[in-house]
PDB file of N, H, CA, C and O in Angstrom:
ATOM      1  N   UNK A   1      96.149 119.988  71.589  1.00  0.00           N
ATOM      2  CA  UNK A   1      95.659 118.694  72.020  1.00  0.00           C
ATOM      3  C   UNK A   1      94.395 118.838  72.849  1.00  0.00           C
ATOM      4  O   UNK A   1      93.471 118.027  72.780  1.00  0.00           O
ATOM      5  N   UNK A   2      94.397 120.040  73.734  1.00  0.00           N
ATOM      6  H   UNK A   2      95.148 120.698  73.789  1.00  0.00           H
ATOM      7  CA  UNK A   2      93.023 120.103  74.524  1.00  0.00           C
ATOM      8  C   UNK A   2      91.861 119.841  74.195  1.00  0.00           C
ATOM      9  O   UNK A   2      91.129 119.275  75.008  1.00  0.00           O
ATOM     10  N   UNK A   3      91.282 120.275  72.593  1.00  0.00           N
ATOM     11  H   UNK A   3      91.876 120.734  71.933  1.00  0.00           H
ATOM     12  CA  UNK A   3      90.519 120.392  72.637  1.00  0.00           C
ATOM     13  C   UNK A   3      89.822 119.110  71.552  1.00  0.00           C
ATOM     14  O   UNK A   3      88.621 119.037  71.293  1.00  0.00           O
ATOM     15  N   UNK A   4      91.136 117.942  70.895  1.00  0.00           N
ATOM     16  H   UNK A   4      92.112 118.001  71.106  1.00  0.00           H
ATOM     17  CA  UNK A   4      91.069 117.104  70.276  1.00  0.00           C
ATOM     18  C   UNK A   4      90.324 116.148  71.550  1.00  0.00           C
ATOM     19  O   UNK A   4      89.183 115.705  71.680  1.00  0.00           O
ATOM     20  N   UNK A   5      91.522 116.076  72.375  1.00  0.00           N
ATOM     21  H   UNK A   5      92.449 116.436  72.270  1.00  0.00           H
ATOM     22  CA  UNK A   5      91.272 114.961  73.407  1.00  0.00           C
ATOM     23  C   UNK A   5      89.733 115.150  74.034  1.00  0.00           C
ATOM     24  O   UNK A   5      88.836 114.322  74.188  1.00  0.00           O
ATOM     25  N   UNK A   6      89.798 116.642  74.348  1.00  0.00           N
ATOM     26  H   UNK A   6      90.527 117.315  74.223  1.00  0.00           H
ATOM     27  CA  UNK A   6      88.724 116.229  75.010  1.00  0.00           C
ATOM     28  C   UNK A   6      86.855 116.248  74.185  1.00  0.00           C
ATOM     29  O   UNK A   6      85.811 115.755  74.613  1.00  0.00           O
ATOM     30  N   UNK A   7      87.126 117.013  72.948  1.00  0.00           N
ATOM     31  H   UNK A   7      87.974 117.414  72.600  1.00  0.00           H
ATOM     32  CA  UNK A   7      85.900 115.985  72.089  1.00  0.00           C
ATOM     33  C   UNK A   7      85.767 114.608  71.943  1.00  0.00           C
ATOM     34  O   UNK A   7      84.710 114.053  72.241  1.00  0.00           O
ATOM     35  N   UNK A   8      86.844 113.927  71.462  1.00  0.00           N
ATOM     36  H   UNK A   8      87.703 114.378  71.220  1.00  0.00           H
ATOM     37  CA  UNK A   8      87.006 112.653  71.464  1.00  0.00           C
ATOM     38  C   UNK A   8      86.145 111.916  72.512  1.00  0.00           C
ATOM     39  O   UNK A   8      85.160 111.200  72.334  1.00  0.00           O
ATOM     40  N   UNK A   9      86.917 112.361  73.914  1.00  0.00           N
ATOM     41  H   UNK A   9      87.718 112.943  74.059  1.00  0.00           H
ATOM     42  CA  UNK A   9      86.381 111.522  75.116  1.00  0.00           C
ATOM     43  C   UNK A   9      85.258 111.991  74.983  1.00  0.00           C
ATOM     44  O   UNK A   9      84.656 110.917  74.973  1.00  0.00           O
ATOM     45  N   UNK A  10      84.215 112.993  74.834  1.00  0.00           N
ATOM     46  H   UNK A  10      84.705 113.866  74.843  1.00  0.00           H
ATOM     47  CA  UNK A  10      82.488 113.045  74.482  1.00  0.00           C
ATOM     48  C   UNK A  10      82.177 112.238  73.739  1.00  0.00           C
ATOM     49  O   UNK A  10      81.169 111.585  74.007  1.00  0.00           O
ATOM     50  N   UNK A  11      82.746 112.024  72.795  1.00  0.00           N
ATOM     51  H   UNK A  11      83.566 112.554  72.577  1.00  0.00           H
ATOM     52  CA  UNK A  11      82.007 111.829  71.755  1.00  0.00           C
ATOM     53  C   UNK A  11      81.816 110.399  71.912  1.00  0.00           C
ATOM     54  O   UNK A  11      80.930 109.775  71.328  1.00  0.00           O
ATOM     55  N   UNK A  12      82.928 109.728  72.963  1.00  0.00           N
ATOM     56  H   UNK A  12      83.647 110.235  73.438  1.00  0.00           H
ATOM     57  CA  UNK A  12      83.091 108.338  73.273  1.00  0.00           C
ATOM     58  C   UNK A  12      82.093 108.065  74.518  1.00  0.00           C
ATOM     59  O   UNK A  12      81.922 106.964  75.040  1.00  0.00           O
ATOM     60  N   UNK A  13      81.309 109.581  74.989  1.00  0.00           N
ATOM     61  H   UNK A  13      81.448 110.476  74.564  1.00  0.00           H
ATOM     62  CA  UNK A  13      80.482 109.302  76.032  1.00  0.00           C
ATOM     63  C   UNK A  13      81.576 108.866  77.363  1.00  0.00           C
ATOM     64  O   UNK A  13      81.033 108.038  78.095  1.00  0.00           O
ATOM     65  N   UNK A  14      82.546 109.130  77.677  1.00  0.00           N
ATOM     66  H   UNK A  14      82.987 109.803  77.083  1.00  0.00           H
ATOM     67  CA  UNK A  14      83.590 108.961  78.863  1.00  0.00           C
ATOM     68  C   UNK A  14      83.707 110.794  79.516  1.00  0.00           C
ATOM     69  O   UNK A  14      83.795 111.949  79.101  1.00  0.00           O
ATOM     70  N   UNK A  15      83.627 109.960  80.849  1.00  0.00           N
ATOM     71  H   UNK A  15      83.555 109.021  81.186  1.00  0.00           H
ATOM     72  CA  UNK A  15      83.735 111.137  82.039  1.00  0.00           C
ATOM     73  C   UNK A  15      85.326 110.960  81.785  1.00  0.00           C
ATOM     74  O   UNK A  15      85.903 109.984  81.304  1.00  0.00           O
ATOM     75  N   UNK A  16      85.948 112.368  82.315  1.00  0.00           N
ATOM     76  H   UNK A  16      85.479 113.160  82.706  1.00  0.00           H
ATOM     77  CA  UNK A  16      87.696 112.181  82.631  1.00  0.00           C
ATOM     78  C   UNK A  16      87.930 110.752  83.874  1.00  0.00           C
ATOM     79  O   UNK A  16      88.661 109.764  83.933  1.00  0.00           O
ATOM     80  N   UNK A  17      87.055 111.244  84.566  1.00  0.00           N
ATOM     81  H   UNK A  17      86.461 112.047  84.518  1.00  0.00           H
ATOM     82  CA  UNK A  17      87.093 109.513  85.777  1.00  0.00           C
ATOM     83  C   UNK A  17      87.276 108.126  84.953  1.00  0.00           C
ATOM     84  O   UNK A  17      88.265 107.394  84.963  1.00  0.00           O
ATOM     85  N   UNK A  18      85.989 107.948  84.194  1.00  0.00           N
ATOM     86  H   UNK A  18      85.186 108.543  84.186  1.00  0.00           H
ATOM     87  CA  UNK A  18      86.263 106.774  83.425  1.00  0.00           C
ATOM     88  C   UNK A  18      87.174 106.334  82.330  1.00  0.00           C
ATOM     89  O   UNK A  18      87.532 105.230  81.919  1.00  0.00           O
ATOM     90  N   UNK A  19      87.383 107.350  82.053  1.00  0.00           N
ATOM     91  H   UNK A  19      87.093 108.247  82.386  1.00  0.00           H
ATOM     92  CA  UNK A  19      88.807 107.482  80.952  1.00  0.00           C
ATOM     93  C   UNK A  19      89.922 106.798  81.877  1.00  0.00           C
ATOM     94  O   UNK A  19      90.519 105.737  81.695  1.00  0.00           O
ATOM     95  N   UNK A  20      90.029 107.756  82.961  1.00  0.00           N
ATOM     96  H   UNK A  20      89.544 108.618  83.108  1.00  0.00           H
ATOM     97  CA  UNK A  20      91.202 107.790  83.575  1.00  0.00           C
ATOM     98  C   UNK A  20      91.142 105.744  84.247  1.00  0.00           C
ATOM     99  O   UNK A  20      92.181 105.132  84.497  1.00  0.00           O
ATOM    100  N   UNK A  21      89.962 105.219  84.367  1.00  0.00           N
ATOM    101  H   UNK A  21      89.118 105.716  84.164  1.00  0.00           H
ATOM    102  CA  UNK A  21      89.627 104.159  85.117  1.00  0.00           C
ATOM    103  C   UNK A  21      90.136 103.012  83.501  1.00  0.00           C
ATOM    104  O   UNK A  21      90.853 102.012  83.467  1.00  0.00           O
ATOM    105  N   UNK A  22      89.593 103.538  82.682  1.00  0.00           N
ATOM    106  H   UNK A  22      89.010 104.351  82.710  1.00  0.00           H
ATOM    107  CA  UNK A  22      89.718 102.594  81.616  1.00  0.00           C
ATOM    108  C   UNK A  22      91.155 102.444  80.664  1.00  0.00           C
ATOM    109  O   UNK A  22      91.517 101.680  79.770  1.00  0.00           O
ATOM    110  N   UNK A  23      91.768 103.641  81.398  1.00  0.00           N
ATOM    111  H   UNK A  23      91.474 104.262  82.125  1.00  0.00           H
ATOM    112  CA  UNK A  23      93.030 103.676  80.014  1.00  0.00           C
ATOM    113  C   UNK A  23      94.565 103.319  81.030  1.00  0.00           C
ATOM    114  O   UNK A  23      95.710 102.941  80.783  1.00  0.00           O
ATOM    115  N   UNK A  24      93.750 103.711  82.293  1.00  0.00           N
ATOM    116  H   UNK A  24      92.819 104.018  82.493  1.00  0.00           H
ATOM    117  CA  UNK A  24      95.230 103.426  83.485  1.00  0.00           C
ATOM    118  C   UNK A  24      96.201 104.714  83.489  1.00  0.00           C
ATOM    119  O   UNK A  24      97.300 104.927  84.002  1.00  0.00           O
ATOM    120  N   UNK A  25      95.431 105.387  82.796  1.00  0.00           N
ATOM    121  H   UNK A  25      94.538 105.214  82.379  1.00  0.00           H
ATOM    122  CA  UNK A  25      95.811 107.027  83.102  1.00  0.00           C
ATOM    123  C   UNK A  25      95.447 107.414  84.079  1.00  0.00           C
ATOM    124  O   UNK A  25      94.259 107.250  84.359  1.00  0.00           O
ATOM    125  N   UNK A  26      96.509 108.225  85.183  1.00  0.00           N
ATOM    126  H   UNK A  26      97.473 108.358  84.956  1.00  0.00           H
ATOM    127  CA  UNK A  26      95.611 109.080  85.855  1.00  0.00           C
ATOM    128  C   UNK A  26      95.103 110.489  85.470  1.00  0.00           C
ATOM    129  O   UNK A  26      95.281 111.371  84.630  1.00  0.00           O
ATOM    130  N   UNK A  27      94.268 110.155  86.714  1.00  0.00           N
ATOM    131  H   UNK A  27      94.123 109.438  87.396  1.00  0.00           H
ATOM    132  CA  UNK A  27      93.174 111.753  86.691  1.00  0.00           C
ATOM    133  C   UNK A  27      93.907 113.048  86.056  1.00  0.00           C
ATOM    134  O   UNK A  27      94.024 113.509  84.921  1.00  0.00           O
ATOM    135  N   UNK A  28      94.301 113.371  87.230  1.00  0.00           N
ATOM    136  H   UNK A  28      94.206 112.996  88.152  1.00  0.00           H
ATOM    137  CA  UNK A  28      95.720 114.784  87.029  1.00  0.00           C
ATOM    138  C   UNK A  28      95.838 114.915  85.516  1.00  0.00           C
ATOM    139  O   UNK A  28      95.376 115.714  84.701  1.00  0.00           O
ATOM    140  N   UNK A  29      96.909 113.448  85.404  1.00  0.00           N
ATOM    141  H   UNK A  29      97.284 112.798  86.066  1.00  0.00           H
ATOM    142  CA  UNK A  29      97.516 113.362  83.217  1.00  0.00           C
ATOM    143  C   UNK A  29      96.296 113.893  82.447  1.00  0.00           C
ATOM    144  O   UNK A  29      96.121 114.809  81.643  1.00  0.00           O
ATOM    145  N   UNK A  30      95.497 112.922  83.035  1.00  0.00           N
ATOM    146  H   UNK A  30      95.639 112.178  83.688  1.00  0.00           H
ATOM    147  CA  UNK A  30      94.068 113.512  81.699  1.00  0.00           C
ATOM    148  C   UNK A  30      94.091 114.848  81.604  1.00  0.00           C
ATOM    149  O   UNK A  30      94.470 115.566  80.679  1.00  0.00           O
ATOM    150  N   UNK A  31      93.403 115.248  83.231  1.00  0.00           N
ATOM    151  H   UNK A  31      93.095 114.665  83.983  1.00  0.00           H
ATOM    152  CA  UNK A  31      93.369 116.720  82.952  1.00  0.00           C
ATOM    153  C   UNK A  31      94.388 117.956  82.508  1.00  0.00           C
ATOM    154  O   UNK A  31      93.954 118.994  82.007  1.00  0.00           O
ATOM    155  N   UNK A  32      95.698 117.730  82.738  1.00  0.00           N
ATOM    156  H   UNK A  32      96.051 116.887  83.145  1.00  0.00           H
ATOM    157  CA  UNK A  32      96.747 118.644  82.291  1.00  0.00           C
ATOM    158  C   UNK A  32      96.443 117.892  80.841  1.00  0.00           C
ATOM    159  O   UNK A  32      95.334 117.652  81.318  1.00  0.00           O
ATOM    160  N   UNK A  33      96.388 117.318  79.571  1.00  0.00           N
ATOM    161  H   UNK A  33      97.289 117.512  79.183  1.00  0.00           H
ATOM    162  CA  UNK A  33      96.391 116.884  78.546  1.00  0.00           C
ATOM    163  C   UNK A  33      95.730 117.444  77.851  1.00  0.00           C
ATOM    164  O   UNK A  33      96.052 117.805  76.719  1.00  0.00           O
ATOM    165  N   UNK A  34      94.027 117.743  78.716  1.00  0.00           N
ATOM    166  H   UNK A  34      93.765 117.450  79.635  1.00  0.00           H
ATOM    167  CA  UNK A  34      93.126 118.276  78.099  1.00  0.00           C
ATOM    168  C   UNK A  34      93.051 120.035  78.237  1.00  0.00           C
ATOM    169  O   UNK A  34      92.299 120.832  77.675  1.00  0.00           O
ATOM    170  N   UNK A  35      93.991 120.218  79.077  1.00  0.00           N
ATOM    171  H   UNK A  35      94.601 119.570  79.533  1.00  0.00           H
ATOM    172  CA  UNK A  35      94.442 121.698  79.378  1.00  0.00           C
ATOM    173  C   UNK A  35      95.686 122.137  78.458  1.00  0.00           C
ATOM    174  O   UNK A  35      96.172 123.268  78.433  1.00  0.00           O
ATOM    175  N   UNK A  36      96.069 121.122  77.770  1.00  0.00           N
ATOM    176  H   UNK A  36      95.674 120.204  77.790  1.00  0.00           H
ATOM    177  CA  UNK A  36      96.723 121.492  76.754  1.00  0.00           C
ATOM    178  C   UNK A  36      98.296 121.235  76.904  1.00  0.00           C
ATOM    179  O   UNK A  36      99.114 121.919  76.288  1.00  0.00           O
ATOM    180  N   UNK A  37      98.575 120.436  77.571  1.00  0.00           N
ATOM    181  H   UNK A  37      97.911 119.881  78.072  1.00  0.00           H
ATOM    182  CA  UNK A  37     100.056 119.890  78.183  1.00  0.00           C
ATOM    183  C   UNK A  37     100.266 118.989  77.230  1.00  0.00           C
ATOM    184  O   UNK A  37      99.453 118.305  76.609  1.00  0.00           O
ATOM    185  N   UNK A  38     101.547 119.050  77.158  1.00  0.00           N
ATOM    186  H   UNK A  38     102.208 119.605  77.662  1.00  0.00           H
ATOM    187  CA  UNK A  38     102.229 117.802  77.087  1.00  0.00           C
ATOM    188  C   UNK A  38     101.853 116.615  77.332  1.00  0.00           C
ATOM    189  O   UNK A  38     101.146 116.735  78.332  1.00  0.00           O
ATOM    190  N   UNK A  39     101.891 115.314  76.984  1.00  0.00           N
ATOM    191  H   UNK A  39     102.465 115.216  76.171  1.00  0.00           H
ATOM    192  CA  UNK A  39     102.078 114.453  77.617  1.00  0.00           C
ATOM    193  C   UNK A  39     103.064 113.450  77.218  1.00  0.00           C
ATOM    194  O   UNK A  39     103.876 114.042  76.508  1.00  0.00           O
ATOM    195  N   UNK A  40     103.411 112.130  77.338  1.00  0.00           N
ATOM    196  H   UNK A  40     102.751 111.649  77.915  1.00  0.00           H
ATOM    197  CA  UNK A  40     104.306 111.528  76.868  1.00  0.00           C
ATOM    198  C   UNK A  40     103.802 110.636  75.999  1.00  0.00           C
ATOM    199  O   UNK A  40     102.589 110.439  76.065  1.00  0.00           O
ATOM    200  N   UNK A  41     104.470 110.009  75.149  1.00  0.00           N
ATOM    201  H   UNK A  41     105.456 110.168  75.095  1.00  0.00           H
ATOM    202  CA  UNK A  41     104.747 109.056  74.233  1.00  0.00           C
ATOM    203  C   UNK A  41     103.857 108.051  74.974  1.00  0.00           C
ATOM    204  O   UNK A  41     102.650 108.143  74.746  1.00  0.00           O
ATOM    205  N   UNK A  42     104.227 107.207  75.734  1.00  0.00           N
ATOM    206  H   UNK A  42     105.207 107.131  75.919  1.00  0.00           H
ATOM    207  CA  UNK A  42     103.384 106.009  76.451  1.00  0.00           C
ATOM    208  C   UNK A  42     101.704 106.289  77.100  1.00  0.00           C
ATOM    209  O   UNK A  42     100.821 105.431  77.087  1.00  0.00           O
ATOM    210  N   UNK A  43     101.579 107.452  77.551  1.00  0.00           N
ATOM    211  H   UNK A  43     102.296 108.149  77.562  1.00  0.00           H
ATOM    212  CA  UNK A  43     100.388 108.301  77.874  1.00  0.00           C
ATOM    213  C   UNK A  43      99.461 108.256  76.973  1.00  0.00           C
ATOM    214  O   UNK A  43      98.337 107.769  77.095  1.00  0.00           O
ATOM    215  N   UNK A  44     100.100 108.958  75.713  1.00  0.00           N
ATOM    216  H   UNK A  44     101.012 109.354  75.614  1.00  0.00           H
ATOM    217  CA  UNK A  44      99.261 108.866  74.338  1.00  0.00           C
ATOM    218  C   UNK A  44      98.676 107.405  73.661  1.00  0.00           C
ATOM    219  O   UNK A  44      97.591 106.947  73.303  1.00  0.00           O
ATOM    220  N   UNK A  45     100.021 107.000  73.719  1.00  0.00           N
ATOM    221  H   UNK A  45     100.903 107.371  74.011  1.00  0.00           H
ATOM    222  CA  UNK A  45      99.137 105.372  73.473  1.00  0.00           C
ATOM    223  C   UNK A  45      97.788 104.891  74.252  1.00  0.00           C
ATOM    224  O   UNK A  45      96.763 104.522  73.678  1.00  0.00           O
ATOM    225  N   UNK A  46      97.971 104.962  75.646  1.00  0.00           N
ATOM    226  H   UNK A  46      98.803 105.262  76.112  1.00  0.00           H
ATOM    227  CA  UNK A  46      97.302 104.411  76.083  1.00  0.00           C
ATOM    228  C   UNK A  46      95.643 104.953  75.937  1.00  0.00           C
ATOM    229  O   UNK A  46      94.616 104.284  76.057  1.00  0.00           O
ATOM    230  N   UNK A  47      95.790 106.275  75.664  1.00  0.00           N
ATOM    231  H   UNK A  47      96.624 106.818  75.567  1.00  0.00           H
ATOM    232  CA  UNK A  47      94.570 107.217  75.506  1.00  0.00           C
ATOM    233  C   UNK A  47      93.756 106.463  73.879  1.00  0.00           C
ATOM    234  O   UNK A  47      92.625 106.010  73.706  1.00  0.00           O
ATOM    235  N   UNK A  48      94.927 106.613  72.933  1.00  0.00           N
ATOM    236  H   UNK A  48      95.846 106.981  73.074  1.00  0.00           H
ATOM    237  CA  UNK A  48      94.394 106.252  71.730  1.00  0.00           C
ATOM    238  C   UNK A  48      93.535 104.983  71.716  1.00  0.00           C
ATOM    239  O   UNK A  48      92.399 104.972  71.240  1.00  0.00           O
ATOM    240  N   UNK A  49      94.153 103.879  72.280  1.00  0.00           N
ATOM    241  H   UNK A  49      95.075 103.889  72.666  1.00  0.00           H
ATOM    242  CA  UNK A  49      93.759 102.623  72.253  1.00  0.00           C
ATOM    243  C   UNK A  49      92.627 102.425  73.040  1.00  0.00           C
ATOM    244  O   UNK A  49      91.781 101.642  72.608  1.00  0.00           O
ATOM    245  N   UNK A  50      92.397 103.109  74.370  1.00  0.00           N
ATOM    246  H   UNK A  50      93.084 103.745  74.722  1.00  0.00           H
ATOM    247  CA  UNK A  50      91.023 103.559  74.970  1.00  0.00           C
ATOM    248  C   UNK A  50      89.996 104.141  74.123  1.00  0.00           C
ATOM    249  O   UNK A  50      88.840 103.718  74.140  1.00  0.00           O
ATOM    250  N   UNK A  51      90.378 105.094  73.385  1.00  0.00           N
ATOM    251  H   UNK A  51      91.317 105.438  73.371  1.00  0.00           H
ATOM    252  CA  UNK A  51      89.182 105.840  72.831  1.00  0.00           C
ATOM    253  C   UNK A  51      89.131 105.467  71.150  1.00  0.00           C
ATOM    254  O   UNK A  51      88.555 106.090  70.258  1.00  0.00           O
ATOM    255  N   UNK A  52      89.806 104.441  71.077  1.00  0.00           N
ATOM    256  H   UNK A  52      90.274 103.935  71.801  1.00  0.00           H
ATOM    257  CA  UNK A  52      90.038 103.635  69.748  1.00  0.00           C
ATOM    258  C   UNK A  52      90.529 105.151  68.903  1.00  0.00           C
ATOM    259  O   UNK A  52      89.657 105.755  68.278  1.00  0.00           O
ATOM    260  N   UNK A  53      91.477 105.513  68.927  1.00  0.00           N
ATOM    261  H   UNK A  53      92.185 105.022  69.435  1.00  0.00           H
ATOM    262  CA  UNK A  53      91.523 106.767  67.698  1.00  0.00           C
ATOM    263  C   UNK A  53      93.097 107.101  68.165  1.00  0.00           C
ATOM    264  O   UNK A  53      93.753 107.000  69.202  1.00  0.00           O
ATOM    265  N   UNK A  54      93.340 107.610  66.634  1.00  0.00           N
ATOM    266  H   UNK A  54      92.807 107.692  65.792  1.00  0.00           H
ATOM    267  CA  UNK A  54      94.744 107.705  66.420  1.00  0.00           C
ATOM    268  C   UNK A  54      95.451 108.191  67.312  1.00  0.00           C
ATOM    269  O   UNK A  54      94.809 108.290  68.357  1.00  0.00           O
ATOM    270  N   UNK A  55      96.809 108.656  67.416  1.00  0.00           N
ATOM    271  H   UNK A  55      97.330 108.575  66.567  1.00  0.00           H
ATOM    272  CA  UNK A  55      97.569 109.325  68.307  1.00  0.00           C
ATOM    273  C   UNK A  55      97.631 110.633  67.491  1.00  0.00           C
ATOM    274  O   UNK A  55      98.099 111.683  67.932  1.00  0.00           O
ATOM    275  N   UNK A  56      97.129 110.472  66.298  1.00  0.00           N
ATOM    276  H   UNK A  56      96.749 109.620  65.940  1.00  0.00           H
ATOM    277  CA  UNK A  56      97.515 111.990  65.421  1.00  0.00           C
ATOM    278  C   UNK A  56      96.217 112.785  65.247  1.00  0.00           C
ATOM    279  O   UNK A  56      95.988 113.898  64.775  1.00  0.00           O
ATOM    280  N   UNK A  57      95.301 111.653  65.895  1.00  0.00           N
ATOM    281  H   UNK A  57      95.487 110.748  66.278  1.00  0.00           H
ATOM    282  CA  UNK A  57      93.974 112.628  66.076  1.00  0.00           C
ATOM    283  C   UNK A  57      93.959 113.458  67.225  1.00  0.00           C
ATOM    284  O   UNK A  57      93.663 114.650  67.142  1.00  0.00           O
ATOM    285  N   UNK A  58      94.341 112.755  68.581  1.00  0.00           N
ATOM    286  H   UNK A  58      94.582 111.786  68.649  1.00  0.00           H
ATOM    287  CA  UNK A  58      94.197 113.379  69.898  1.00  0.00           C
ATOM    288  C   UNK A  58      95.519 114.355  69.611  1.00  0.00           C
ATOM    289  O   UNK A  58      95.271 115.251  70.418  1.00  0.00           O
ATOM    290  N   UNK A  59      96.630 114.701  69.038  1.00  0.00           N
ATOM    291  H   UNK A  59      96.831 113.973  68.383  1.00  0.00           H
ATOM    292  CA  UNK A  59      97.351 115.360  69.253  1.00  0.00           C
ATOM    293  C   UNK A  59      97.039 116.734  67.950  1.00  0.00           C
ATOM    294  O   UNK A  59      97.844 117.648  67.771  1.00  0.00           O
ATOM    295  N   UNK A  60      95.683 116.584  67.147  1.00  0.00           N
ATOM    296  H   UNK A  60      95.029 115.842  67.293  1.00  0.00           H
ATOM    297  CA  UNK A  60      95.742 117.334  66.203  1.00  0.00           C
ATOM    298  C   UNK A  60      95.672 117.052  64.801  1.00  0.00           C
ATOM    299  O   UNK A  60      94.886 117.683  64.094  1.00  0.00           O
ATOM    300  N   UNK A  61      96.607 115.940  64.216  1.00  0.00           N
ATOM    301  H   UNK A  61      97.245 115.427  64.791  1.00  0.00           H
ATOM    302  CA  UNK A  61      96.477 115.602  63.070  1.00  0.00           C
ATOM    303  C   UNK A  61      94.995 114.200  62.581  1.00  0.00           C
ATOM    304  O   UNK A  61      94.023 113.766  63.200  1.00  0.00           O
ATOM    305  N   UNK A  62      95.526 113.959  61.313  1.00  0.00           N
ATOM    306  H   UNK A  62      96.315 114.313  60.810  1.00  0.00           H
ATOM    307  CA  UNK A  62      94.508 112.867  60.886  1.00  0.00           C
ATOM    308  C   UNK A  62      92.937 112.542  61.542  1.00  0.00           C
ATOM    309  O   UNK A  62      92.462 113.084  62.540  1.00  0.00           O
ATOM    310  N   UNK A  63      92.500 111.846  60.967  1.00  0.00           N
ATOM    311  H   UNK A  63      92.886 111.406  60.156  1.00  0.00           H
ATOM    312  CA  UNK A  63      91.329 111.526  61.414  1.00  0.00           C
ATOM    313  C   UNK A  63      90.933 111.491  62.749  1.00  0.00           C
ATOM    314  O   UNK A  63      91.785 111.591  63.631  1.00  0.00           O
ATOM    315  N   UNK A  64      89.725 111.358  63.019  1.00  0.00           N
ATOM    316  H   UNK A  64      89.032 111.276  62.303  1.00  0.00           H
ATOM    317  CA  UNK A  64      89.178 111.331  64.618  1.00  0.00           C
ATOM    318  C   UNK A  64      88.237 110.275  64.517  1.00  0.00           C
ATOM    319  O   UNK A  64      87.414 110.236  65.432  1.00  0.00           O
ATOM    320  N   UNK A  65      88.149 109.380  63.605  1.00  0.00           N
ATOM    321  H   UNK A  65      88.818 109.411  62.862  1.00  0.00           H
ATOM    322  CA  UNK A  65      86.883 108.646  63.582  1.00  0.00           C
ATOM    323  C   UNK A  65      87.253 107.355  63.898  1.00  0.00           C
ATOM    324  O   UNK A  65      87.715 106.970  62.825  1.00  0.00           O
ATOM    325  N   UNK A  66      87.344 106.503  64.618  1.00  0.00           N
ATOM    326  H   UNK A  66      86.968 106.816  65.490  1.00  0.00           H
ATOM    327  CA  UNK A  66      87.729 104.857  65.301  1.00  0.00           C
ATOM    328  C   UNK A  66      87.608 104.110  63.719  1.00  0.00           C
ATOM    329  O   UNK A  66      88.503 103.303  63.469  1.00  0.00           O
ATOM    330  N   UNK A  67      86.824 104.279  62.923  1.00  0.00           N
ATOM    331  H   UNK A  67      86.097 104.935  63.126  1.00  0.00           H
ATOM    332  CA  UNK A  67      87.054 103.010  61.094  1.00  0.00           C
ATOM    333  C   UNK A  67      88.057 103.640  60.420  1.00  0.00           C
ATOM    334  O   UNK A  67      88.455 103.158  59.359  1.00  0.00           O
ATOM    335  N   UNK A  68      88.808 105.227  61.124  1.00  0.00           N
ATOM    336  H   UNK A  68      88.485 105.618  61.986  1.00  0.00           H
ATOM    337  CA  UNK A  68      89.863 105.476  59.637  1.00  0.00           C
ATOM    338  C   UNK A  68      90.927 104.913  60.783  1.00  0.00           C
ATOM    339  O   UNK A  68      92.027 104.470  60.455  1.00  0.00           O
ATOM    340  N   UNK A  69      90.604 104.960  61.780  1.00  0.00           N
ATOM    341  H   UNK A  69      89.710 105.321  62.047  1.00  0.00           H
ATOM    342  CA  UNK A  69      92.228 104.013  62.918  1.00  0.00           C
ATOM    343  C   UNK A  69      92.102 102.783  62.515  1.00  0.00           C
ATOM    344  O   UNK A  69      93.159 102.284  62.130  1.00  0.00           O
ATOM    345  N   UNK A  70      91.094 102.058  62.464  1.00  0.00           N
ATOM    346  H   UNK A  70      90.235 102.464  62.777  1.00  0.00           H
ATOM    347  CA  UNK A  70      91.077 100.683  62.623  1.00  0.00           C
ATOM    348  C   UNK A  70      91.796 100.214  60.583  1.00  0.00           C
ATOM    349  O   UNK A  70      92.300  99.179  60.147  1.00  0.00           O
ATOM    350  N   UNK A  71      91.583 101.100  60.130  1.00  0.00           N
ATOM    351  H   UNK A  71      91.174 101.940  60.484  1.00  0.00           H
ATOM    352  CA  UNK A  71      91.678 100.706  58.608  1.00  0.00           C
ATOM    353  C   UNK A  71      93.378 101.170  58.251  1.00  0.00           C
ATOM    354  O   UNK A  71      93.980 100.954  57.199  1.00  0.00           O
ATOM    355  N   UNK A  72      93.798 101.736  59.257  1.00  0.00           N
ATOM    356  H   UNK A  72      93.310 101.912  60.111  1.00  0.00           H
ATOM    357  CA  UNK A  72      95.180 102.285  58.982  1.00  0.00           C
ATOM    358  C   UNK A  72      96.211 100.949  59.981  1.00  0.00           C
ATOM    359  O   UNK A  72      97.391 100.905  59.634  1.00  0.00           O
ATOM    360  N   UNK A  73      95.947 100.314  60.705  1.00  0.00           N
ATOM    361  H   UNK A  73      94.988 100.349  60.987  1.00  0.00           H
ATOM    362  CA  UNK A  73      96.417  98.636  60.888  1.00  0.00           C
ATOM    363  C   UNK A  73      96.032  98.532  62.407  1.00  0.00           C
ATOM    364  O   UNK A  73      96.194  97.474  63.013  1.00  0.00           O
TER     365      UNK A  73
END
């Protein structure tokens, strides 16, 4: 997941601060996430829907691109 999540958030132009400001994640979560932790079920959502992109992108699978999330419902 480390290294999904944290391209993503570049590529979305988001600091871990603003992530963390925009998704209602905290700081800490982000960073253990992007260090390659665990996180939970509800965590993940909230990341996906911030950075518009799947839960199977930030965890590894499927697409990474916000039109193949938005086209999958």
């Amino acid at each position: 997941m480390e290294n999904k999540l944290k391209r993503i958030r570049k590529e979305s132009k988001l600091t871990q601060i603003e992530l963390s400001e925009r998704s209602g994640v905290s700081l800490p979560t982000i960073r253990r996430a992007e260090a390659g932790n665990n996180v939970s079920v509800p965590v993940l959502l909230k990341l996906s829907k911030t950075l518009n992109a799947s839960i199977e992108s930030l965890i590894g699978g499927g697409s990474d691109s916000a039109s193949d999330n938005q086209t999958s419902g």
